[in-house]
Backbone as CSV, one residue per row, in Angstrom:
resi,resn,N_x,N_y,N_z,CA_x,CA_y,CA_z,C_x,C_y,C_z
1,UNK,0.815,-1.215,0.000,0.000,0.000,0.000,0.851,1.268,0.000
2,UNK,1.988,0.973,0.081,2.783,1.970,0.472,2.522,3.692,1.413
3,UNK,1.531,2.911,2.188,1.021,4.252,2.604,1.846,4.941,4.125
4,UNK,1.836,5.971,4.450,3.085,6.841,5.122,1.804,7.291,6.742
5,UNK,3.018,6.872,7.772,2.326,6.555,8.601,2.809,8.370,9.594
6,UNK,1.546,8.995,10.132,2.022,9.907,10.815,1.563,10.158,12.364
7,UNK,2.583,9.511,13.638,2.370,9.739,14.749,1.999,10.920,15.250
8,UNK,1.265,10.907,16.366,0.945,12.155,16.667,-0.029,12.857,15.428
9,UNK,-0.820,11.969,15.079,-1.647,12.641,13.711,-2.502,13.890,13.884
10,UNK,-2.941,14.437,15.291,-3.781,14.971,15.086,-2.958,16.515,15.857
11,UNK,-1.481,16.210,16.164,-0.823,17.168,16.817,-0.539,18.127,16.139
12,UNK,0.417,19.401,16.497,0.876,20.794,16.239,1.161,19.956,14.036
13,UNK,2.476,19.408,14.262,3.128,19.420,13.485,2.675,18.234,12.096
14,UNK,1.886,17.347,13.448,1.178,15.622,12.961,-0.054,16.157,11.901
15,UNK,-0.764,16.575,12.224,-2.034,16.956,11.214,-1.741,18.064,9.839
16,UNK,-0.800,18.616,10.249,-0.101,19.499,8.994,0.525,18.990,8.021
17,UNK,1.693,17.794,8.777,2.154,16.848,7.629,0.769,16.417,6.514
18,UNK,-0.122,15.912,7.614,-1.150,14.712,6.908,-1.648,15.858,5.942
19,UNK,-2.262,16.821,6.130,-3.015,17.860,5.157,-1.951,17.537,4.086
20,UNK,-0.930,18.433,3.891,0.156,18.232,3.038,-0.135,17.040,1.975
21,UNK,0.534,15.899,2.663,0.595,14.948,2.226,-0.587,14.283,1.229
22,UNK,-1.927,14.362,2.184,-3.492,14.466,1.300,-3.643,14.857,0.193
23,UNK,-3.199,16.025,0.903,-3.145,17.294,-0.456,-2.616,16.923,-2.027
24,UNK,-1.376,16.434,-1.752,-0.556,15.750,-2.961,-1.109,14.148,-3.180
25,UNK,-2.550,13.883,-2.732,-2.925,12.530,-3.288,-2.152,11.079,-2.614
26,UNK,-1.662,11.183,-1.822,-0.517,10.564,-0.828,-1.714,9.497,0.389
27,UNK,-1.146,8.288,0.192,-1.988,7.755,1.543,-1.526,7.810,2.385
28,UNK,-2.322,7.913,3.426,-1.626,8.872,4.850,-2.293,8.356,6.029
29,UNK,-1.868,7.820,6.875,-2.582,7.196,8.009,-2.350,8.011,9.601
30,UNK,-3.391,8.591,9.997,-3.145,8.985,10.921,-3.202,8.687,12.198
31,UNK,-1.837,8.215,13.499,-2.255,7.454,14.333,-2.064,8.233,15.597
32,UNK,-3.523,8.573,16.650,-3.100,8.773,17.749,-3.758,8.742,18.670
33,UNK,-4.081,8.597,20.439,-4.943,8.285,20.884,-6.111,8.695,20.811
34,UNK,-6.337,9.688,20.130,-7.522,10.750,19.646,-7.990,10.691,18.808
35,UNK,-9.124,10.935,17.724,-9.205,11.324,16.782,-8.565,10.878,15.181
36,UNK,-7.518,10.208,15.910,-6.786,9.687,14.385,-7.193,9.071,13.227
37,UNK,-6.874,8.388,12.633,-7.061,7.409,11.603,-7.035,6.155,12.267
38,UNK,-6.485,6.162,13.052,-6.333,4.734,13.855,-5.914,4.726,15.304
39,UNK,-6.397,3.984,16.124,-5.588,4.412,17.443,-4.469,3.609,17.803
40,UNK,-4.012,4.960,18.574,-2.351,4.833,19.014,-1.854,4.956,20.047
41,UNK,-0.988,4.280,20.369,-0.355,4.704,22.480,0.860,4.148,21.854
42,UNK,1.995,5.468,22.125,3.204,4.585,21.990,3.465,3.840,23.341
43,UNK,3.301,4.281,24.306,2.935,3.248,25.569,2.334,2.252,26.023
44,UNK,1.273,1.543,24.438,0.717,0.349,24.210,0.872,-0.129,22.694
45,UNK,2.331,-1.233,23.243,2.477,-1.654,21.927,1.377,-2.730,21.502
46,UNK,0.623,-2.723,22.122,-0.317,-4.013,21.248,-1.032,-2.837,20.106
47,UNK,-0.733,-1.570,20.059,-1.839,-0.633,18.876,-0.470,-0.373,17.561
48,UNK,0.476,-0.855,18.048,1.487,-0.843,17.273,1.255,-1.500,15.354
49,UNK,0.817,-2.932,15.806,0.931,-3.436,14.291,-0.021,-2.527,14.103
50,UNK,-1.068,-3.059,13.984,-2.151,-2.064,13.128,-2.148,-0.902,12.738
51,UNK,-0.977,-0.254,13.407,-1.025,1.161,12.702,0.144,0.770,11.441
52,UNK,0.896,0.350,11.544,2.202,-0.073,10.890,1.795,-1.184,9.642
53,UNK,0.355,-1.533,9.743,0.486,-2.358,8.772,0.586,-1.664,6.927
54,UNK,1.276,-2.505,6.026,0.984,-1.731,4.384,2.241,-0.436,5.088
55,UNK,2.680,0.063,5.852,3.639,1.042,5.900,4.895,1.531,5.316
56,UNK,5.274,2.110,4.333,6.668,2.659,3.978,7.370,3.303,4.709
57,UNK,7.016,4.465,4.925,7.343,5.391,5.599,6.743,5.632,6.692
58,UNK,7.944,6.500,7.784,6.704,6.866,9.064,7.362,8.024,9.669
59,UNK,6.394,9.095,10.040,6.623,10.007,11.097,6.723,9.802,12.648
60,UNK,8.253,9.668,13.305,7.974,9.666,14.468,8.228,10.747,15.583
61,UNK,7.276,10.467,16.808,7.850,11.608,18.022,7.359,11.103,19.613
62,UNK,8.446,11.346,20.182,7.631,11.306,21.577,7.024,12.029,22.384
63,UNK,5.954,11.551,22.572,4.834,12.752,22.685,5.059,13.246,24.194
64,UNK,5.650,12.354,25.355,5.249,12.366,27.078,6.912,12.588,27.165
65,UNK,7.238,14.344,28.033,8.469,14.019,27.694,9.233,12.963,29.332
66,UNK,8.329,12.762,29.834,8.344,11.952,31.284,8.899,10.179,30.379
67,UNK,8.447,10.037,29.880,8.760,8.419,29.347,10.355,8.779,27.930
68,UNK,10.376,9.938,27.625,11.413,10.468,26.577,12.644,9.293,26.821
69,UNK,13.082,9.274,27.726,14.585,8.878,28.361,14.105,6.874,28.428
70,UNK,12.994,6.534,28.111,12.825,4.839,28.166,12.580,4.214,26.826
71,UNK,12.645,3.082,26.704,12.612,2.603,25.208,11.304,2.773,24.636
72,UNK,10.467,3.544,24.638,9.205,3.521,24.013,9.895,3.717,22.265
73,UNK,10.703,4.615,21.874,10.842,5.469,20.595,11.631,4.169,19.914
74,UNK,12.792,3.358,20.784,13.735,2.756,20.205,12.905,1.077,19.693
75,UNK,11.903,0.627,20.720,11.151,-0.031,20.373,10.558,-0.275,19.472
76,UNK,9.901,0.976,19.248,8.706,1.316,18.123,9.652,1.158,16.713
77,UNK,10.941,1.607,16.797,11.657,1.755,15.661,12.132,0.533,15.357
78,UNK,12.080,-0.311,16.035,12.797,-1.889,16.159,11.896,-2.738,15.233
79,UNK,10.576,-2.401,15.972,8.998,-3.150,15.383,8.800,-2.472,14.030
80,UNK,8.786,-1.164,13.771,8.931,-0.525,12.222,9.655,-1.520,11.091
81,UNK,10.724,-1.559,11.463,11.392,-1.615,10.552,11.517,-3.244,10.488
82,UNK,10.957,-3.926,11.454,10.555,-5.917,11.052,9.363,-5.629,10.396
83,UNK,8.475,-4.409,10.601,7.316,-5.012,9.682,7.116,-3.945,8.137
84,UNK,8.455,-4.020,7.567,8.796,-3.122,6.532,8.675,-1.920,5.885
85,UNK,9.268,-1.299,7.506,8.868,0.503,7.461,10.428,0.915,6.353
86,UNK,10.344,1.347,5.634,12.110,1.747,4.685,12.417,3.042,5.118
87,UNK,11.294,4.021,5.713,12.016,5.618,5.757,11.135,6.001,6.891
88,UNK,11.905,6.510,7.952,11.426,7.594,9.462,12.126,8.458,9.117
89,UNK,11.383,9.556,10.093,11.335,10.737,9.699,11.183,11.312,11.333
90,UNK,12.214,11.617,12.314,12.128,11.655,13.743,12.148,13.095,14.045
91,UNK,11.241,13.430,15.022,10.805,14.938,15.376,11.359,14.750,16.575
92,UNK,12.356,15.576,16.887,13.530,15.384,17.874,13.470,16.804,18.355
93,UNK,15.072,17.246,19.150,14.790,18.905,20.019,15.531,19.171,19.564
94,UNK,16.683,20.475,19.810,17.771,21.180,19.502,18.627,20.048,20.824
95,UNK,20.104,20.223,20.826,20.903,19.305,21.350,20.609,17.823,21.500
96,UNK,19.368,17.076,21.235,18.965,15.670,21.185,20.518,14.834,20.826
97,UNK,21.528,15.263,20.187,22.664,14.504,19.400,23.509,14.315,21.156
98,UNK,23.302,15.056,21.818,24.375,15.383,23.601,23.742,13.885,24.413
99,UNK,24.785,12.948,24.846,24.117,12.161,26.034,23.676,12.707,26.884
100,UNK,22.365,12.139,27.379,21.490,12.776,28.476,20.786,13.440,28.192
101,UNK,20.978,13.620,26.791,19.246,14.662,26.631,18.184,13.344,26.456
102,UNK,16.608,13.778,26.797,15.958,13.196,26.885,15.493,12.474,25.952
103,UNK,16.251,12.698,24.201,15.511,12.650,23.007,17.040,11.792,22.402
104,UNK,18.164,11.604,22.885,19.032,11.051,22.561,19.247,9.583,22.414
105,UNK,18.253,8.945,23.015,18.134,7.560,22.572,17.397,7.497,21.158
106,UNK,16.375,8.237,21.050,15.539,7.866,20.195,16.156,8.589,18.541
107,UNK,16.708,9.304,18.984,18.015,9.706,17.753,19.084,8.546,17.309
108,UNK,19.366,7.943,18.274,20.278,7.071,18.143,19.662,6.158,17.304
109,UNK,18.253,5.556,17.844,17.979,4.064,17.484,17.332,4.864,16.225
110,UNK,16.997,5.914,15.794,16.410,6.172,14.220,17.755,6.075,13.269
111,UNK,18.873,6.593,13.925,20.362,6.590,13.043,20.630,5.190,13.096
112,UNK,20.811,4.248,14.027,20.964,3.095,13.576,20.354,1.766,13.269
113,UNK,18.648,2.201,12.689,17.985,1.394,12.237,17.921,0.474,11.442
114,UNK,18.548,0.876,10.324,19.125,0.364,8.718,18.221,1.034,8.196
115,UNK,17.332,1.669,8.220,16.203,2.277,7.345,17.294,3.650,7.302
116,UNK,16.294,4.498,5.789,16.765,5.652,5.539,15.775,6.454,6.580
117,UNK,16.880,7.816,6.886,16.137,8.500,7.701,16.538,9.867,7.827
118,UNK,15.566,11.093,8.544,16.043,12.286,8.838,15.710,12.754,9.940
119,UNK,16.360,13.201,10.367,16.009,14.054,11.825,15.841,15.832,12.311
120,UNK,15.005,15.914,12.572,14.524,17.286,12.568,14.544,17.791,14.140
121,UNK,15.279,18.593,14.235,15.040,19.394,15.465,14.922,20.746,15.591
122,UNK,13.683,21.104,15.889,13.092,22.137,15.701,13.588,23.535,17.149
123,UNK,13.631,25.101,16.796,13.054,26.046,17.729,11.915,25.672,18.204
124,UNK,11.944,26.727,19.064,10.416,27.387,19.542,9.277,27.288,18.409
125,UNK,7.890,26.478,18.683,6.941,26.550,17.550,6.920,28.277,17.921
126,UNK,6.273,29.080,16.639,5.805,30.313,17.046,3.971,29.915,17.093
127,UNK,3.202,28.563,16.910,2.159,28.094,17.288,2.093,28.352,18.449
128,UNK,2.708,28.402,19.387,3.219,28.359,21.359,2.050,29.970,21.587
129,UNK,2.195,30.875,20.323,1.520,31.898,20.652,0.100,31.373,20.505
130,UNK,-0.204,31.024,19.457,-1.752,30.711,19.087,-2.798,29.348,19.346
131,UNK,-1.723,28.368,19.728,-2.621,27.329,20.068,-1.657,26.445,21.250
132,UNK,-0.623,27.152,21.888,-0.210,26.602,22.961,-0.025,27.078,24.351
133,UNK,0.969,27.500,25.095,1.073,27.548,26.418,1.210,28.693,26.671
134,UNK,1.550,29.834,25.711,1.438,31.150,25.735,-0.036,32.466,25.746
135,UNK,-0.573,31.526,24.572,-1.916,32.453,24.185,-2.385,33.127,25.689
136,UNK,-2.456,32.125,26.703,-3.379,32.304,27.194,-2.990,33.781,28.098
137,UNK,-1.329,33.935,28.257,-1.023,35.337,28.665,-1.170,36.550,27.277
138,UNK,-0.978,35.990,26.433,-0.913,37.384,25.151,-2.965,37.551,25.476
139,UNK,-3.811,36.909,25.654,-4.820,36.881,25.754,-5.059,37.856,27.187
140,UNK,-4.448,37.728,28.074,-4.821,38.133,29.441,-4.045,39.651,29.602
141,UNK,-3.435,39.839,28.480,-2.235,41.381,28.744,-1.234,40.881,28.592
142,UNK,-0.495,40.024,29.455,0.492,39.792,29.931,1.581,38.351,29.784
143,UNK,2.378,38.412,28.931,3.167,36.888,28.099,4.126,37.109,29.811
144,UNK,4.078,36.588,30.233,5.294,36.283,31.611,6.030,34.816,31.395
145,UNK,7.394,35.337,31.029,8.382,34.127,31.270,9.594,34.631,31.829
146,UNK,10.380,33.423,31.802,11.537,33.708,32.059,13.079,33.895,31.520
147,UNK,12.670,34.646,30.492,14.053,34.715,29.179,14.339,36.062,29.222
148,UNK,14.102,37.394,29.754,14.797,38.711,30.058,14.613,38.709,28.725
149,UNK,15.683,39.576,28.578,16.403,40.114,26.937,16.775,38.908,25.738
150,UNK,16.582,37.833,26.346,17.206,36.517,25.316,16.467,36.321,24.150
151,UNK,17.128,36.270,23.178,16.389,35.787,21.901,16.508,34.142,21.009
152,UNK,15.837,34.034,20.356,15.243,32.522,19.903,14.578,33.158,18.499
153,UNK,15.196,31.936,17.176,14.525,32.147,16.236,12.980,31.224,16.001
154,UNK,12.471,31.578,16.133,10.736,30.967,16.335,10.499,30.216,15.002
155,UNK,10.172,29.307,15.023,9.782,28.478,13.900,8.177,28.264,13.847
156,UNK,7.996,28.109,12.577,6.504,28.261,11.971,6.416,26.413,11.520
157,UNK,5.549,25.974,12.223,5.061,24.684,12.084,4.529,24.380,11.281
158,UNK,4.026,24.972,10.166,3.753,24.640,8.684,5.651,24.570,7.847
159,UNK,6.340,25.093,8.284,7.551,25.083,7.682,7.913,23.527,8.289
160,UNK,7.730,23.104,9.382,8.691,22.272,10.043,7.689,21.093,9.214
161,UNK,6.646,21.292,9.151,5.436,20.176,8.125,5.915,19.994,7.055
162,UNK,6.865,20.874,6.288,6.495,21.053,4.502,8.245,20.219,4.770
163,UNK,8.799,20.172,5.431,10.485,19.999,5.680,10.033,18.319,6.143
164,UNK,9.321,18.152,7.060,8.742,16.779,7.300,8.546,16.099,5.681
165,UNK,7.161,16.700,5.450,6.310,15.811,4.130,7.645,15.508,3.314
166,UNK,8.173,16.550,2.948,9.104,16.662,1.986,10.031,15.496,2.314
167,UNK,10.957,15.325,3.392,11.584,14.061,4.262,11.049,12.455,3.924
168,UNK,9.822,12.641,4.465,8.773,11.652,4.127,9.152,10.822,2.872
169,UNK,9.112,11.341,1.185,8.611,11.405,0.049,9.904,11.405,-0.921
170,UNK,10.973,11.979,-0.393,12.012,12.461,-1.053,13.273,11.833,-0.602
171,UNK,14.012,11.179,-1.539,15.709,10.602,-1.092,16.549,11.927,-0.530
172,UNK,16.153,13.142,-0.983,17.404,13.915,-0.795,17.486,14.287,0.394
173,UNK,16.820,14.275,1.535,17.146,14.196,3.053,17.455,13.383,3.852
174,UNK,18.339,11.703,2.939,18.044,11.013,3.512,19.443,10.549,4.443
175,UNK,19.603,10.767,5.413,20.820,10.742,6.696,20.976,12.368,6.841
176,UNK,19.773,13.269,6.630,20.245,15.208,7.339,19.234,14.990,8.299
177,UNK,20.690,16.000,9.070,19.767,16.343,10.805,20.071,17.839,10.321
178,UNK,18.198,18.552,10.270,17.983,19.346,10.602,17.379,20.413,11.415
179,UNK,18.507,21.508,11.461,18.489,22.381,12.685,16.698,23.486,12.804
180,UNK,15.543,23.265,12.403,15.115,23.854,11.815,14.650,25.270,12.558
181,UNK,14.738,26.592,12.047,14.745,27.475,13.165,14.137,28.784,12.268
182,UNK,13.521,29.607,12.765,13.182,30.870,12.228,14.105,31.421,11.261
183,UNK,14.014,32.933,10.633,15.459,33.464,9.691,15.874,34.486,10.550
184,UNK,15.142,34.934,11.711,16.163,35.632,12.434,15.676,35.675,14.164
185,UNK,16.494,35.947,15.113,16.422,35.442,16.697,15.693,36.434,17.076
186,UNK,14.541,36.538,17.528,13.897,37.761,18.499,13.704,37.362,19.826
187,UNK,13.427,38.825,20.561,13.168,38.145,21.887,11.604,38.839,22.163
188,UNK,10.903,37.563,23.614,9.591,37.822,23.786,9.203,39.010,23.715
189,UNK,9.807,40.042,24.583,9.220,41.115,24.317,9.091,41.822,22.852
190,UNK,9.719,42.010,21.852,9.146,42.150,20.893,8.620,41.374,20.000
191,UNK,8.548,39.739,20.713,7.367,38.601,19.840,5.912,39.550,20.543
192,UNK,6.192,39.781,22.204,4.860,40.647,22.679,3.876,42.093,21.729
193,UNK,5.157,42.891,21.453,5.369,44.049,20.594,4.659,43.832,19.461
194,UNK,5.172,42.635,18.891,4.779,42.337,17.113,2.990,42.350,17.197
195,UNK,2.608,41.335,18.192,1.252,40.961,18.157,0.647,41.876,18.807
196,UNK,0.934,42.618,19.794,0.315,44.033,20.058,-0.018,44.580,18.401
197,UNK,1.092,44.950,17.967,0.853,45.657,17.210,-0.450,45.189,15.516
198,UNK,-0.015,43.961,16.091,-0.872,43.235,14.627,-2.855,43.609,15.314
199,UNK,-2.977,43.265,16.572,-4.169,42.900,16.985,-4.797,44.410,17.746
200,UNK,-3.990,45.091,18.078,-4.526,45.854,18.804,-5.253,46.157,20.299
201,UNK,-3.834,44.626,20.616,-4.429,44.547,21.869,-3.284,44.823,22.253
202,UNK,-3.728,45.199,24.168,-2.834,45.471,24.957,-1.243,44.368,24.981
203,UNK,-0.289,44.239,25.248,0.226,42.834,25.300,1.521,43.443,25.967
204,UNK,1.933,43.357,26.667,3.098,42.956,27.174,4.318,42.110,27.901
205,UNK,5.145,42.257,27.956,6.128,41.146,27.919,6.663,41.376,29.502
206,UNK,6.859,40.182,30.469,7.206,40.585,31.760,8.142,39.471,31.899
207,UNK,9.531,39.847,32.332,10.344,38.551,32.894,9.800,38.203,34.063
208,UNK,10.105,37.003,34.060,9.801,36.338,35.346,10.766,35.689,36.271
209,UNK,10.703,35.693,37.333,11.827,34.107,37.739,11.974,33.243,37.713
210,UNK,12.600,32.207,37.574,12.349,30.536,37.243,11.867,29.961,37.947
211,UNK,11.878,30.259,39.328,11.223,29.453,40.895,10.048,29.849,40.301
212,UNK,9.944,31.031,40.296,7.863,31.607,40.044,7.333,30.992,38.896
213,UNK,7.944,30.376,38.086,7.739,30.258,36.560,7.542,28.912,36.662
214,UNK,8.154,28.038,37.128,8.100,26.441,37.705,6.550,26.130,38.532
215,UNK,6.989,27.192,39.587,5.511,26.861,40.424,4.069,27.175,39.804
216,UNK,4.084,28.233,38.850,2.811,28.660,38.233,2.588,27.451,36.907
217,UNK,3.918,26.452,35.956,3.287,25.504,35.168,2.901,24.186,36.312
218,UNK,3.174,23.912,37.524,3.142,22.796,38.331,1.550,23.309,39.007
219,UNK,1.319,24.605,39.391,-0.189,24.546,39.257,-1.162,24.546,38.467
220,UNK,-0.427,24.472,37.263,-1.675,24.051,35.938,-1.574,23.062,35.589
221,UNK,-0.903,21.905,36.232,-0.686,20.683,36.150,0.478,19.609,35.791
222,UNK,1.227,20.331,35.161,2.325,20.261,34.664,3.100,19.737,35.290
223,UNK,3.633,17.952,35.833,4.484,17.598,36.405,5.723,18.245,36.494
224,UNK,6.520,18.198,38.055,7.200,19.590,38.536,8.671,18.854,37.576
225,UNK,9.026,17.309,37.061,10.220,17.102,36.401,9.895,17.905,34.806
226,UNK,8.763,17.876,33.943,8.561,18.736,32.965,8.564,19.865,32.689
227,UNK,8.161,20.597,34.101,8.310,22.286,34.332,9.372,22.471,34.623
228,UNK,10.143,21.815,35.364,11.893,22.154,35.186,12.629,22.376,34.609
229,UNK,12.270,21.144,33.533,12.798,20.690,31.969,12.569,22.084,31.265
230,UNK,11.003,22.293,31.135,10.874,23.479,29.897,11.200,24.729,30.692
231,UNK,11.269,25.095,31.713,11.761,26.199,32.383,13.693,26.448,32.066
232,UNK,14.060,25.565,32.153,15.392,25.376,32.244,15.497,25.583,30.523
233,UNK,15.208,25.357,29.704,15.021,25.711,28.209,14.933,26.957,28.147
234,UNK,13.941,27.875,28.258,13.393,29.339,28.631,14.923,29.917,29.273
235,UNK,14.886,29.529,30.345,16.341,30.217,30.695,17.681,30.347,30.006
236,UNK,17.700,29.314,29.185,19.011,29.210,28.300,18.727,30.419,27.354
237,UNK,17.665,30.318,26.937,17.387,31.702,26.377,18.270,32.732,27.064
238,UNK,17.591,33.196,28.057,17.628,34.346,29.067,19.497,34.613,29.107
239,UNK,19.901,33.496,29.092,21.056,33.227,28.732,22.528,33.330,27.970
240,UNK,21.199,33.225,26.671,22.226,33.218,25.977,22.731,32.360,24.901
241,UNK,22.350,31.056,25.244,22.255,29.860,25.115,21.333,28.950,24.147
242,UNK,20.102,29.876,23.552,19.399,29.358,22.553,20.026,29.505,21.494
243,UNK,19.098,28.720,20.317,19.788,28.546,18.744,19.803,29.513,17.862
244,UNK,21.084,29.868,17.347,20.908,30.538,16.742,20.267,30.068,15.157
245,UNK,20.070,31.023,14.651,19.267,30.711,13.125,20.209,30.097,12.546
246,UNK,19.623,28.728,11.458,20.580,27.664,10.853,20.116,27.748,9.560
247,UNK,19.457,28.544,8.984,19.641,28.489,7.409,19.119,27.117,6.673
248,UNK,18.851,25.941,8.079,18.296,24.550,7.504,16.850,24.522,6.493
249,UNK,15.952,25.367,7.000,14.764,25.703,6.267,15.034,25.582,4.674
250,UNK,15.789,26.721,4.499,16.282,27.324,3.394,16.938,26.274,2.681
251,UNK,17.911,25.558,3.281,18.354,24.283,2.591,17.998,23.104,2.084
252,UNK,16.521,22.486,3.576,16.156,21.617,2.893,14.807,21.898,1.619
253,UNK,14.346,23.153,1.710,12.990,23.515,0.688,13.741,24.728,-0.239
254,UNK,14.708,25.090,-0.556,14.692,26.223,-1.328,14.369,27.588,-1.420
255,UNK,13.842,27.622,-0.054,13.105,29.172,0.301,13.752,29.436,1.817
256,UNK,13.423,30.975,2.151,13.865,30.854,3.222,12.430,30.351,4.712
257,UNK,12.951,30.469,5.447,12.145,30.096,6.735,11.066,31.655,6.665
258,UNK,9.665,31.084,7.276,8.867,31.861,7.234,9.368,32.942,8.792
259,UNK,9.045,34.618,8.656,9.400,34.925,9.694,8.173,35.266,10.588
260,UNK,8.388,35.635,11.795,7.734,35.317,12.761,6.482,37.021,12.678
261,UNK,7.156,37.712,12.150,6.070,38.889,11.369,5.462,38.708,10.638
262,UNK,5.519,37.777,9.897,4.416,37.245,8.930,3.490,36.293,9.474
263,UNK,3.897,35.470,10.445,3.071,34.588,11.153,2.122,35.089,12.197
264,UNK,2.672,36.189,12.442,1.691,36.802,13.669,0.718,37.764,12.332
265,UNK,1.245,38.173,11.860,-0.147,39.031,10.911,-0.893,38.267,10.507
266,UNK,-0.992,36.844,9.850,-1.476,36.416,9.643,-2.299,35.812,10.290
267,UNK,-1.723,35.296,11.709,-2.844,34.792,12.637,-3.784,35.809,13.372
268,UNK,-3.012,37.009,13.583,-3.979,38.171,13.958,-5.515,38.045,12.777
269,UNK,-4.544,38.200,12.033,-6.246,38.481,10.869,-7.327,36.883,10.826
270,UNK,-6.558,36.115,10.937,-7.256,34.582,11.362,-8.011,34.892,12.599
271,UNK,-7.963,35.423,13.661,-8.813,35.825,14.423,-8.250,34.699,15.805
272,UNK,-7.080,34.520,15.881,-6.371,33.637,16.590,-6.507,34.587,18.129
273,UNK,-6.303,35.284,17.986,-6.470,36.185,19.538,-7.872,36.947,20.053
274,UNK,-8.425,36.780,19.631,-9.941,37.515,19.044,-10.360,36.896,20.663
C-alpha cells in the first residue's frame, strides 16, 4: 500500500504533515490516541501493528516528555522496521545529538535502524503563541516568562510540516539532521510588541523568575520534572544559550524560513487572539 504513517496525527506538526501529504494525493494514516485514523499509544504496543500495517514510511515523536529517556521510541523503531517501514522521519529537540538529553536515545535508534532517515530538530513553535502555552497570557495582557532580553529564532510549524512531508517522500534528506529554526532570533518582548501591534491589543512582555515560573506551570498541572525541563530551556534563552538561526529551512525547501512577522499578521487576521 505503500502508505506513510504519521504519529501524533492529530498534533501541532502531525495533522499538517497529513493535510500536506493528502493534499498531494498521498496515503496517509493517521495514528493517535484521539481522533486519528487509527488508534495509538506509543505506551501500548499491542496498537502498534495495526497502525504499521501496508507502511513505507513513518513520522515519528515522543509525545510524554516523562517516558522520553525509556525505550518507548527505540522499540517502536525496532517493530517498524521488522514489519517493513524503509524511511522515518524523527521529530527530535535542539541538542537531542548530547548524552542525556531526553531525546538522545531515540536519535540514536532512528540513526541506527538500517532504514533511511532524517532528523529534525526544531526552535520554539511560534504556534506556542496561538494554540499553545502562551496564548493564554498574550490573551490576558500579559506573556510572563523567564528569558529577560534573550532571543530565539521561532519556527513556523507549517515550515517544520512542509520539511517533514518533503523528508517523508524524497531521497534527498536522507541521513540530514535538521536544525530547523526561524530566519532571524527575536526576543519575547518584541514577539509581545509584534502581536500588540498586529491585533490591537494590549500585550506585554514581563520577565519572570524561574522558581515563580516552575511553580505557576506545576499549578496548571504540569508535572514539577517537565516544568523544570521546559523552564530550564526558557532560561538558556535568558542566557544566551538558545539557537541561533541555521539556514536549515532554506536548505532543505529552497526558500527561506517563514518569519515570525508574517506569522503573527497572519494569525492576527485569522482571528487567533480575538
Amino acid at each position: 500500500m505503500n502508505t506513510i504513517l504519521i504519529l501524533g496525527g492529530t498534533g501541532k506538526t502531525g495533522r499538517r504533515i497529513a493535510r500536506r501529504l493528502a493534499d498531494d494525493g498521498l496515503p496517509v494514516r493517521t495514528a493517535s490516541r484521539n481522533g486519528g485514523d487509527i488508534p495509538f499509544d506509543l505506551g501500548a504496543p499491542a496498537t502498534w501493528a495495526p497502525a504499521l500495517e501496508g507502511v513505507t514510511a513513518a513520522y515519528v515523536l515522543e509525545p510524554n516528555l516523562l517516558a522520553s529517556s525509556d525505550d518507548r521510541v527505540p522499540a517502536f523503531v525496532r517493530r517498524a522496521a521488522a514489519a517493513g517501514v524503509r524511511r522515518l522521519v524523527l521529530l527530535s529537540a535542539p541538542r537531542a545529538g548530547e548524552e542525556g538529553h531526553p531525546l538522545h536515545a531515540a536519535e540514536q535508534a532512528v540513526r541506527g535502524s538500517g532504514m533511511d532517515w532524517t532528523i529534525l530538530r526544531p526552535d520554539w513553535f511560534a504556534q506556542n503563541f496561538t494554540e499553545g502555552p502562551w496564548r493564554a497570557g498574550i490573551l490576558g495582557g500579559t506573556l510572563a516568562l523567564p528569558t529577560g532580553d534573550g532571543r530565539t529564532p521561532f519556527i513556523d510549524a507549517e515550515d517544520i510540516a512542509e520539511v517533514a512531508a518533503s523528508a517523508l517522500t524524497e531521497d534527498r534528506h536522507r541521513g540530514r539532521i535538521y536544525h530547523l529554526t526561524g530566519p532571524r532570533a527575536i526576543s519575547f518582548g518584541e514577539a509581545a510588541d509584534l502581536i500588540a501591534g498586529a491585533t490591537g491589543r494590549t500585550v506585554r512582555y514581563a520577565d519572570t523568575d524561574p522558581e515563580v515560573h516552575v511553580g505557576r506551570l506545576v499549578a496548571n498541572g504540569v508535572p514539577s520534572v517537565v516544568a523544570r525541563l521546559l523552564t530550564g530551556l526558557l532560561v538558556d534563552i535568558r542566557e544566551g544559550r538558545g539557537t541561533a538561526p541555521s539556514g536549515d529551512v532554506e536548505r532543505a525547501l529552497g526558500r527561506p524560513a517563514r518569519r515570525l512577522e508574517d506569522f503573527v499578521a497572519d494569525a492576527a487576521a485569522a482571528g487567533h487572539w480575538s
